[in-house]
Backbone as a chain_set.jsonl record, in Angstrom:
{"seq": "XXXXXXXXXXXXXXXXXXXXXXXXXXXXXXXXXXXXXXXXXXXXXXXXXXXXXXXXXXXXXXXXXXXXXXXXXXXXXXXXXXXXXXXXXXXXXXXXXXXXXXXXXXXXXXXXXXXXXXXXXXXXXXXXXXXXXXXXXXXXXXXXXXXXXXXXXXXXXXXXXXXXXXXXXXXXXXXX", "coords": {"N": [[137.383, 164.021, 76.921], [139.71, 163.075, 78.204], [139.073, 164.327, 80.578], [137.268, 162.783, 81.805], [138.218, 160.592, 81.847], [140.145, 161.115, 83.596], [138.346, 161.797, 85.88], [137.32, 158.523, 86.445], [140.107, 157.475, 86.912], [140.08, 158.616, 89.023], [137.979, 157.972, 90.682], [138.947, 154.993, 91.303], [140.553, 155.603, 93.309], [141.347, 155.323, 96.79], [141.022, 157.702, 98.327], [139.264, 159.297, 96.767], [136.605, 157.983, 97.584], [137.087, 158.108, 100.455], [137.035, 161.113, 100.615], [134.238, 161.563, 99.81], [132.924, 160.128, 102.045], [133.937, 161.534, 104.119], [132.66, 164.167, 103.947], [130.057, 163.59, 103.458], [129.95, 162.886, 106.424], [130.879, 165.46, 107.27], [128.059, 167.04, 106.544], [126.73, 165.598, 108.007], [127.612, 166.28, 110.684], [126.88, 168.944, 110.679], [124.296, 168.854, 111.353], [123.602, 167.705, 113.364], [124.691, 169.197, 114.49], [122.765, 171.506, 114.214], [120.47, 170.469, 115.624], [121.348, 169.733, 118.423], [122.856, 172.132, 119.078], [122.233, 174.17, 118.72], [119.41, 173.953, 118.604], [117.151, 172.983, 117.024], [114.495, 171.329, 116.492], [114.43, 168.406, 114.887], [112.16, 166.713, 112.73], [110.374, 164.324, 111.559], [110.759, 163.813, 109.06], [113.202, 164.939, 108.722], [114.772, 162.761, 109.998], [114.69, 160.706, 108.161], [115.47, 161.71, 105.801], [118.332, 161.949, 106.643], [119.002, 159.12, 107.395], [119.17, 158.809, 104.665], [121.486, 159.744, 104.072], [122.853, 158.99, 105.123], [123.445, 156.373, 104.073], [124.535, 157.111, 101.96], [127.105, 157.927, 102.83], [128.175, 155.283, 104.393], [127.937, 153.516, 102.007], [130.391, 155.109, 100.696], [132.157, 154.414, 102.682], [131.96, 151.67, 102.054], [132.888, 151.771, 99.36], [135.404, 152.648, 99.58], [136.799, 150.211, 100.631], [137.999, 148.541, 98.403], [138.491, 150.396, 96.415], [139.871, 149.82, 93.541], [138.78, 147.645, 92.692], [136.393, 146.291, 90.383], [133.806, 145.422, 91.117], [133.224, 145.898, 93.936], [133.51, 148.256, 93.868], [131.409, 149.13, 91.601], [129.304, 148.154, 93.703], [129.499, 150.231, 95.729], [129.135, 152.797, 93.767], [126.151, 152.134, 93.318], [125.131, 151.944, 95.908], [125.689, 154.472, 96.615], [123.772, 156.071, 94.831], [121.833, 154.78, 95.095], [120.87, 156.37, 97.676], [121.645, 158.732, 97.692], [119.426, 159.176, 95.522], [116.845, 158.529, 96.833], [117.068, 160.394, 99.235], [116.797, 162.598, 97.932], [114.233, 162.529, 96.82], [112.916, 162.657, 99.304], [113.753, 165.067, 100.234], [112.101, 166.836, 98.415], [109.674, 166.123, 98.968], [109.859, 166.714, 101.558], [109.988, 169.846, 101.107], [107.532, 170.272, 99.866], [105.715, 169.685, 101.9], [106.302, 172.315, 103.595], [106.148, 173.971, 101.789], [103.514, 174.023, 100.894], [101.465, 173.446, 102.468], [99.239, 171.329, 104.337], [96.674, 170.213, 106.131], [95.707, 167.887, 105.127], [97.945, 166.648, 104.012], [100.354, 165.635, 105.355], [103.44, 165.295, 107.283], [104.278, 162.28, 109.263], [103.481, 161.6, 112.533], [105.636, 160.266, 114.476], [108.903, 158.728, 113.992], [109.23, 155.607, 111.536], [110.808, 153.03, 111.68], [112.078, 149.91, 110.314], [111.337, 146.754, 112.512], [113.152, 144.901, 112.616], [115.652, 146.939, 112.509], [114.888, 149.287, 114.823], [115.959, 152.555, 114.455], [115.574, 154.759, 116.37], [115.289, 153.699, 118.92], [117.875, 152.449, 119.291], [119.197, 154.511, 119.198], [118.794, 157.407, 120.029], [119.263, 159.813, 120.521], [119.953, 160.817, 117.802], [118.476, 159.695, 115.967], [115.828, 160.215, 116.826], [112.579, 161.846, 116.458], [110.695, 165.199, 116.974], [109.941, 167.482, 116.065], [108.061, 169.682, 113.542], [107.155, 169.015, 110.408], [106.243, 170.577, 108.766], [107.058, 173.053, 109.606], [109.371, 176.233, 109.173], [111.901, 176.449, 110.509], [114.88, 177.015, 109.957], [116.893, 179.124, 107.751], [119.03, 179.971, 104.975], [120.535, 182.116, 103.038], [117.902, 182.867, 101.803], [117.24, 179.75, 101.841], [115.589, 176.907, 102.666], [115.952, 174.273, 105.386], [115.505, 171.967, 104.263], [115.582, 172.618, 101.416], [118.037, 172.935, 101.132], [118.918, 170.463, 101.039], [117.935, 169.306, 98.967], [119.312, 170.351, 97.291], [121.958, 169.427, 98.007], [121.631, 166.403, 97.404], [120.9, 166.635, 94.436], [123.126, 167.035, 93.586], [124.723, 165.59, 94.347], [123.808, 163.303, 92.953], [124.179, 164.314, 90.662], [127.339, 164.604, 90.556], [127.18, 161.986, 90.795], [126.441, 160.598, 88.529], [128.712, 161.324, 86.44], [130.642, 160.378, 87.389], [129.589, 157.801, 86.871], [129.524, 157.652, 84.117], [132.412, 157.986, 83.659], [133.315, 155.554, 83.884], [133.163, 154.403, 81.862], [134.843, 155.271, 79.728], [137.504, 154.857, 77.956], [141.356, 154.672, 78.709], [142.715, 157.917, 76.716], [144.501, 158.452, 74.073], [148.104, 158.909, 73.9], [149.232, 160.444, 71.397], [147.065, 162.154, 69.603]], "CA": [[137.657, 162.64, 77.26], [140.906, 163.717, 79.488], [138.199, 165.295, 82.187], [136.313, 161.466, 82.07], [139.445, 160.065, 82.087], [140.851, 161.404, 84.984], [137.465, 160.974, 87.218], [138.0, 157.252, 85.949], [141.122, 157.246, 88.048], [140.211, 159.036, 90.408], [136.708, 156.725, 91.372], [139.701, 154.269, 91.756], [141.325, 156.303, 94.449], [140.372, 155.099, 98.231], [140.784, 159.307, 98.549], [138.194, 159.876, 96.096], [135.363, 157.541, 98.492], [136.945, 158.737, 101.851], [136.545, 162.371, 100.719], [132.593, 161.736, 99.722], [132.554, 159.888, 103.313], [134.087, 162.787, 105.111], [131.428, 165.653, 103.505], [128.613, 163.084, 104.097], [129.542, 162.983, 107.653], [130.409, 166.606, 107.707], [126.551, 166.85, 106.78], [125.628, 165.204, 109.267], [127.26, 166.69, 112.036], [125.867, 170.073, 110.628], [122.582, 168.087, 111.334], [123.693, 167.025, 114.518], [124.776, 170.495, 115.485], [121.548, 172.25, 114.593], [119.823, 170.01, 116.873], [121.791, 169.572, 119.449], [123.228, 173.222, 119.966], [120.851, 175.572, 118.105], [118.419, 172.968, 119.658], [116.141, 173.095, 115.959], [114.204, 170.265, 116.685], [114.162, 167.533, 113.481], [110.875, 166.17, 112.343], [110.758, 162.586, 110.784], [111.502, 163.616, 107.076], [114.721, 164.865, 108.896], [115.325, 161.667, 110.431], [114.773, 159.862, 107.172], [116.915, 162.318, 104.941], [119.222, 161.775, 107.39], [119.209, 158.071, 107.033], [119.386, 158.735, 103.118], [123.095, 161.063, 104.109], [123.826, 157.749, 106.27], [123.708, 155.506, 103.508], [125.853, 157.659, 100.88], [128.496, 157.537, 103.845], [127.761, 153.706, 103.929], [128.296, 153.369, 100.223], [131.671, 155.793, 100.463], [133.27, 153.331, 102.949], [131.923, 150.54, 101.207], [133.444, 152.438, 98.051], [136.756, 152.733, 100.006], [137.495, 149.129, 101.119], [138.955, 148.09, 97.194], [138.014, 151.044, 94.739], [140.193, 149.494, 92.338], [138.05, 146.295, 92.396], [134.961, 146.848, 90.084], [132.159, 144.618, 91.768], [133.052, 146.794, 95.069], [133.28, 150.301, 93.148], [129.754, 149.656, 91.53], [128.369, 148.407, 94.47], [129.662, 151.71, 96.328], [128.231, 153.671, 93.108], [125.06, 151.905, 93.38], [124.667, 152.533, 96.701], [125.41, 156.482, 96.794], [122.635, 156.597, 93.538], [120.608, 154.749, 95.665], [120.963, 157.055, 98.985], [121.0, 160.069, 96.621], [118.357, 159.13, 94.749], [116.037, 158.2, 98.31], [117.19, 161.294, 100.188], [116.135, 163.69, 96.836], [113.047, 162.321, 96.978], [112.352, 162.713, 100.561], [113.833, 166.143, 100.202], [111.232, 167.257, 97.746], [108.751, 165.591, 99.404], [110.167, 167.614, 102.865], [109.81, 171.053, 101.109], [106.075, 170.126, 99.182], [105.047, 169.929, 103.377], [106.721, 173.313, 104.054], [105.398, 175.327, 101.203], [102.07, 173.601, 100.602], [100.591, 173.033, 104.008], [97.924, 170.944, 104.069], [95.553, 169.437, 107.181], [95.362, 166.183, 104.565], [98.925, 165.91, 103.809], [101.176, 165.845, 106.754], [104.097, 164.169, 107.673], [103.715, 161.324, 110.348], [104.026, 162.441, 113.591], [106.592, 159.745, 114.67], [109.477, 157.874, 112.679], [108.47, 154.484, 111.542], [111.733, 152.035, 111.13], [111.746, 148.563, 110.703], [111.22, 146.231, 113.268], [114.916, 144.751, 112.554], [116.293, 147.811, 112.858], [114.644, 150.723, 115.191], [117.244, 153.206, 115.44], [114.994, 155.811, 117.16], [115.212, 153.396, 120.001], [118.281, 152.248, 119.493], [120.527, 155.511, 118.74], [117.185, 158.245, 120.327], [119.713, 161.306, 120.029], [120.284, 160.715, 116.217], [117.168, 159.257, 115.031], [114.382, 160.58, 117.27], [111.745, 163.211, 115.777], [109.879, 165.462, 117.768], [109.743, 168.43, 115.214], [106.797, 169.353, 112.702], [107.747, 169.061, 109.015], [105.979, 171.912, 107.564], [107.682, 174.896, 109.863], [110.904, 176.317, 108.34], [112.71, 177.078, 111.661], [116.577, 178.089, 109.944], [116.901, 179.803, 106.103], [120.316, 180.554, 104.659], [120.479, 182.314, 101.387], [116.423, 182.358, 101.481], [116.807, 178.42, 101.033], [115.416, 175.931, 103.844], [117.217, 173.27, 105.612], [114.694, 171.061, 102.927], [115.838, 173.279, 100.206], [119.22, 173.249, 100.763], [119.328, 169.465, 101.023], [117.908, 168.911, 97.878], [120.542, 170.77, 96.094], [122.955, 168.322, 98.337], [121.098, 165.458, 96.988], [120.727, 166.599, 93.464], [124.504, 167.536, 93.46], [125.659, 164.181, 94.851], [123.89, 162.679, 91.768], [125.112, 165.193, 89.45], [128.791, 163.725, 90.233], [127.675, 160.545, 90.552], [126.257, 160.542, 86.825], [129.842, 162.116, 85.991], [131.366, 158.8, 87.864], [128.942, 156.34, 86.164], [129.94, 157.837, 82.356], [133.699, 157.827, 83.389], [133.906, 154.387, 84.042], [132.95, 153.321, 80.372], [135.745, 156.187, 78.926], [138.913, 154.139, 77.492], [142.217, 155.639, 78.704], [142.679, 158.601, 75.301], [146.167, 157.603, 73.339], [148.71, 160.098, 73.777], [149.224, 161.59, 70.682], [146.053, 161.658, 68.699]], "C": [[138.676, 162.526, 78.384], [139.941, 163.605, 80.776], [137.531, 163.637, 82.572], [137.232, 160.781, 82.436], [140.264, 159.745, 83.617], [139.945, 161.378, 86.647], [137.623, 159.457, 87.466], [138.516, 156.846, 87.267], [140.745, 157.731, 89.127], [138.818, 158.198, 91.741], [137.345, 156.27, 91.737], [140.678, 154.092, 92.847], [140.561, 156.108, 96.086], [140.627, 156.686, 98.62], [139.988, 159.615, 98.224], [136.58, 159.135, 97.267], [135.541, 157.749, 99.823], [136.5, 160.539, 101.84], [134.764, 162.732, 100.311], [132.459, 161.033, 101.431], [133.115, 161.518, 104.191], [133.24, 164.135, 105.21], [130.727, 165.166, 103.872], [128.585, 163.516, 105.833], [129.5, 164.531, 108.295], [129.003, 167.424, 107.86], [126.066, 166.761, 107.877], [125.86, 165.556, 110.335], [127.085, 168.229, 112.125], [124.451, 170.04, 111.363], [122.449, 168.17, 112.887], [123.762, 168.65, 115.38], [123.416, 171.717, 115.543], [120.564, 171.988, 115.619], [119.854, 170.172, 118.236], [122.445, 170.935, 120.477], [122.303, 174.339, 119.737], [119.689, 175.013, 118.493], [116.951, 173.719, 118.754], [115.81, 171.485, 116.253], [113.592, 169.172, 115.151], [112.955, 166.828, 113.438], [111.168, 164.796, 112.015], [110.953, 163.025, 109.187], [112.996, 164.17, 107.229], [115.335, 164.276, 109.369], [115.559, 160.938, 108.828], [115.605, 160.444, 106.291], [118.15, 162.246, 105.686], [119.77, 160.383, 107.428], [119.51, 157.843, 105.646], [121.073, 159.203, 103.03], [123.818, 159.858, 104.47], [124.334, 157.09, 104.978], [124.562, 155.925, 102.316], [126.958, 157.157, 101.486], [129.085, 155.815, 103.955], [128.726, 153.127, 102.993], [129.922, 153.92, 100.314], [132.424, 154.672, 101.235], [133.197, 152.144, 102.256], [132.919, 150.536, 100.424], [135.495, 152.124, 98.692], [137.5, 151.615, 100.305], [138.305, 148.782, 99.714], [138.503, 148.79, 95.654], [138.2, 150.618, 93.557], [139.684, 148.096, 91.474], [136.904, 146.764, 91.671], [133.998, 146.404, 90.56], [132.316, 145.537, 92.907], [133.058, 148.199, 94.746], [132.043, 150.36, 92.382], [129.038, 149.288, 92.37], [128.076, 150.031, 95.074], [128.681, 152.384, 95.313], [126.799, 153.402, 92.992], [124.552, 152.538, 94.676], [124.443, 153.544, 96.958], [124.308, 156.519, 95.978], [121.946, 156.261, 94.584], [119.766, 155.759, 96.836], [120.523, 158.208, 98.659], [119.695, 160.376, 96.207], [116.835, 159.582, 96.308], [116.323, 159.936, 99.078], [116.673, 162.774, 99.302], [114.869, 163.664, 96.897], [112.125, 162.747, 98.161], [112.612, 164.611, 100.808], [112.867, 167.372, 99.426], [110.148, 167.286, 98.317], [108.471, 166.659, 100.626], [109.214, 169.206, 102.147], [108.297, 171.588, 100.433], [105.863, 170.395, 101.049], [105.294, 171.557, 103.818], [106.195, 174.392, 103.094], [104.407, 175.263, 100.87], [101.351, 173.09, 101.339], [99.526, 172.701, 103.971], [97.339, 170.215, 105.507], [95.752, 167.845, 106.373], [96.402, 165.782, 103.878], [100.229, 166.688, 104.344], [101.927, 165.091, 106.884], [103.838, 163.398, 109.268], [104.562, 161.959, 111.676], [105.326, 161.586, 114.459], [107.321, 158.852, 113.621], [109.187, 156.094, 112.344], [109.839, 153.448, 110.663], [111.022, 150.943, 111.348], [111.229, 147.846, 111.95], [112.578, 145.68, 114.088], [115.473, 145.708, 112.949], [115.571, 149.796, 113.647], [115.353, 151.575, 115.621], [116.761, 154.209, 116.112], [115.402, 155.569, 118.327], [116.517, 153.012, 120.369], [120.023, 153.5, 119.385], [119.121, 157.134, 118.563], [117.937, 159.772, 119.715], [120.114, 161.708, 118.344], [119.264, 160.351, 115.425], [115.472, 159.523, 115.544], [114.061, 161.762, 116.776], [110.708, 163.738, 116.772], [109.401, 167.444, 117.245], [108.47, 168.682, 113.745], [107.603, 170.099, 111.057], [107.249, 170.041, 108.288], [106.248, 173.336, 108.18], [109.081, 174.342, 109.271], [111.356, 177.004, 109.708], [114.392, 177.801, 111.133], [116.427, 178.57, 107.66], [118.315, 180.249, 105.891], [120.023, 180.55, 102.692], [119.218, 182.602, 100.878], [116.158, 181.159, 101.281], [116.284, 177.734, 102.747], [116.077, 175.325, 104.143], [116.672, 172.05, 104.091], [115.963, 171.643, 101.814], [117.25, 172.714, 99.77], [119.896, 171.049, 100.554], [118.665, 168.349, 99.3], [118.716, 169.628, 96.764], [121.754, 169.974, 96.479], [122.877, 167.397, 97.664], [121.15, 165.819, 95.574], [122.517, 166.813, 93.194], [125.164, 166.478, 93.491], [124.672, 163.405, 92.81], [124.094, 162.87, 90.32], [126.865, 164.434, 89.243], [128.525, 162.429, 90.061], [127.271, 159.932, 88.85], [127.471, 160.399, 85.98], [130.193, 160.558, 85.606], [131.283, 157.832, 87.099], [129.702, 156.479, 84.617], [131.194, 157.494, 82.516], [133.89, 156.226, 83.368], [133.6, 153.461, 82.634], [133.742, 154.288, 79.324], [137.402, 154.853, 78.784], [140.048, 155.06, 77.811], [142.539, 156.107, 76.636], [144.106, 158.18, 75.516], [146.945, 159.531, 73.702], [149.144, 161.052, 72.633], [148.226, 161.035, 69.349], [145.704, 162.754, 67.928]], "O": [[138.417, 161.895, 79.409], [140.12, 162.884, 81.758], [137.344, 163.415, 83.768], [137.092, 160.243, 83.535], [140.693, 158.815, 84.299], [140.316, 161.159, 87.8], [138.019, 159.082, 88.569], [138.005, 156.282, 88.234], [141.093, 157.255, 90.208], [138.789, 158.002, 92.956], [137.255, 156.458, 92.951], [141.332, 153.124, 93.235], [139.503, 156.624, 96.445], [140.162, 156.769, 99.757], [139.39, 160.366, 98.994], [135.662, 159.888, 97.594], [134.559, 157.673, 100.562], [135.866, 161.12, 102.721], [134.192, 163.811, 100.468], [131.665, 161.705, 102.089], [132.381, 162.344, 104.734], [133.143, 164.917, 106.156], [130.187, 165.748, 104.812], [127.711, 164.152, 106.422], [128.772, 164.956, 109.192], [128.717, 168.181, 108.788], [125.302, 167.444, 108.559], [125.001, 165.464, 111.211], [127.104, 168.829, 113.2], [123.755, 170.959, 111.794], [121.474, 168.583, 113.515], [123.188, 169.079, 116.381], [123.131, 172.498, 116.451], [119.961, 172.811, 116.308], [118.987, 170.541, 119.028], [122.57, 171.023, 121.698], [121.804, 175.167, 120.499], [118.817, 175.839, 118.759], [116.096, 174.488, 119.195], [116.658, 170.594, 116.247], [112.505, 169.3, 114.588], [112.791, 166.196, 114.481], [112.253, 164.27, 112.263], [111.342, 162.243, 108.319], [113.861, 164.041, 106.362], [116.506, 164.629, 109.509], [116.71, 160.692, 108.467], [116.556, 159.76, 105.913], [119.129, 162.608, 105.033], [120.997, 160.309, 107.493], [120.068, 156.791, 105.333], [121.759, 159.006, 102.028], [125.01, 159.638, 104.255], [125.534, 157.185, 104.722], [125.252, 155.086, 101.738], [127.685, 156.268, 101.042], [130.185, 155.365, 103.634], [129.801, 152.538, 103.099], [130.752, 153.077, 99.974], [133.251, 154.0, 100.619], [134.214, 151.575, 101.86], [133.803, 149.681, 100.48], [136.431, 151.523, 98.164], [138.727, 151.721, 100.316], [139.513, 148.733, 99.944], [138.289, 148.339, 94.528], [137.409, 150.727, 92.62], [139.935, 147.646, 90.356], [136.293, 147.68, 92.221], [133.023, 147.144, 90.428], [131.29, 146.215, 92.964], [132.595, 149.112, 95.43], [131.469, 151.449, 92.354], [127.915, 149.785, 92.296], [127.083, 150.755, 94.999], [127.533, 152.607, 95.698], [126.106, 154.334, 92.584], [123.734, 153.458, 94.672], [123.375, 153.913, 97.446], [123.512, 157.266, 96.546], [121.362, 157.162, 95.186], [118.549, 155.919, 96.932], [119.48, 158.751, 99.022], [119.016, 161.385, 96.396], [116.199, 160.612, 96.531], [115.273, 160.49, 99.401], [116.268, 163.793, 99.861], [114.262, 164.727, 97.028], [110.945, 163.088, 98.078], [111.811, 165.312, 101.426], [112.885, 168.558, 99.756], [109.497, 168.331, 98.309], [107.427, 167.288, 100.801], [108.112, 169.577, 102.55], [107.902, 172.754, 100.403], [105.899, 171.587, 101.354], [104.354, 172.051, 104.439], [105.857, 175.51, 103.481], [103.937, 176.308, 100.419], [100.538, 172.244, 100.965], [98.646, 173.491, 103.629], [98.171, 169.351, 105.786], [95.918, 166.81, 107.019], [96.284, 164.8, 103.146], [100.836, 167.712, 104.028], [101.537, 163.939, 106.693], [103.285, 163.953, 110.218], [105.658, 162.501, 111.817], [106.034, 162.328, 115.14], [106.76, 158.327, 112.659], [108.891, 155.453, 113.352], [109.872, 153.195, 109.458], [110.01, 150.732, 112.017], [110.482, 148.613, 112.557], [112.986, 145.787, 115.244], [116.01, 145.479, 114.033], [115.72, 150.936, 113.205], [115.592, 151.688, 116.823], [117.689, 154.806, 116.657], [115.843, 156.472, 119.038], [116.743, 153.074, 121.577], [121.239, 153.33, 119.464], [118.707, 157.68, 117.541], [117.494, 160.558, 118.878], [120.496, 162.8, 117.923], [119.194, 160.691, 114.244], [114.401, 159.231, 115.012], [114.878, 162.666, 116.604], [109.944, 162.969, 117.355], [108.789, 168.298, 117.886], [108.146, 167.707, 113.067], [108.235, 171.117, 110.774], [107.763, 170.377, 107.221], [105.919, 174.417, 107.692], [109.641, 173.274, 109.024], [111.08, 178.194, 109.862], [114.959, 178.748, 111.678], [115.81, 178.079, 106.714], [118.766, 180.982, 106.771], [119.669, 179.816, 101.77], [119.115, 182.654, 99.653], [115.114, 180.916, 100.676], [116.705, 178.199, 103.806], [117.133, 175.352, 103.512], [117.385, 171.542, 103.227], [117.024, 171.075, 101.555], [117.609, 172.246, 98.69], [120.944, 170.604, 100.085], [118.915, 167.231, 98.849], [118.668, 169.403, 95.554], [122.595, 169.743, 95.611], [123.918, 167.144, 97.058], [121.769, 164.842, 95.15], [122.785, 166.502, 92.034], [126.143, 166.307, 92.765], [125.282, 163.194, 91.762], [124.161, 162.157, 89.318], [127.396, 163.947, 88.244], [129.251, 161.681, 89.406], [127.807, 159.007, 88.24], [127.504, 159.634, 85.017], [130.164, 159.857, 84.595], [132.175, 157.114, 86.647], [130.326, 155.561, 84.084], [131.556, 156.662, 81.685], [134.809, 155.803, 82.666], [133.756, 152.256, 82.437], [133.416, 154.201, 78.14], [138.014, 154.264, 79.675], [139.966, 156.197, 77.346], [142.587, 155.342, 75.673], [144.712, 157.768, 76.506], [146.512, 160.683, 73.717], [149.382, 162.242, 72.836], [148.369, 160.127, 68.53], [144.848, 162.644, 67.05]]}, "num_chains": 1, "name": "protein.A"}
């Protein structure tokens, strides 16, 4: 109860949602640097898991403007589940293309945002795809970049499960 306890407080900590924003973005400029210097060219399910990394980050500042407020600390936790949740999915989805290659199920050959918001067009070096989703161009550990981002993704909602339980733990009495 201690260990629930003390996440509790610590959800409540604008440290605890700047340090999930600062890993998200470190993510991403892993992302940014495979592209851009190792010049691995990203497909569209690595634009869109990439938009799933955005919106954790999102959620973390969200999370950070009044942790100790609860309507703004479960939006934040809603949002990371949601981002989590979305970017697991797409990550699964990524590594079904890469180890089960199919002619009749392929990812789309360009990314397909809104209308409201095309960031391909409006942010090309961060959201444009011009990579094919079922080669594995980098491997660490034997895992894919897929692979490894669904253990990101399953990991982020591993704590955030933690998060969700702590916040219905009662501070424990001191001598019980």
């Amino acid at each position: 109860m201690r260990f629930l306890y003390s996440l509790q407080t610590f959800s409540k900590s604008r440290f605890s949602w700047l340090l999930l924003f600062f890993i998200i973005i470190g993510f991403e400029a892993t992302a940014l640097y495979f592209e851009h210097v190792m010049l691995l060219a990203p497909c569209v399910m690595c634009i869109y898991e990439r938009v799933a990394m955005l919106a954790v980050a999102g959620s973390a500042l969200f999370g950070a403007i009044a942790p100790k407020n609860p309507v703004i600390r479960w939006i934040g936790l809603i949002g990371w589940g949601f981002g989590s949740y979305k970017g697991l999915a797409l990550s699964l989805e990524h590594v079904d293309y890469q180890f089960n290659p199919s002619p009749f199920k392929t990812c789309d050959l360009f990314v397909n945002f809104p209308d409201w918001a095309p960031l391909n067009k409006w942010v090309p070096w961060m959201f444009e795809a011009y990579g094919d989703c079922s080669k594995v161009v980098w491997e660490f550990l034997s895992l894919s970049m897929p692979q490894w981002l669904v253990v990101i993704f399953a990991g982020n909602l591993v704590a955030l499960l933690f998060i969700v339980i702590s916040q219905f733990v009662s501070k424990p009495r001191m001598f019980s």
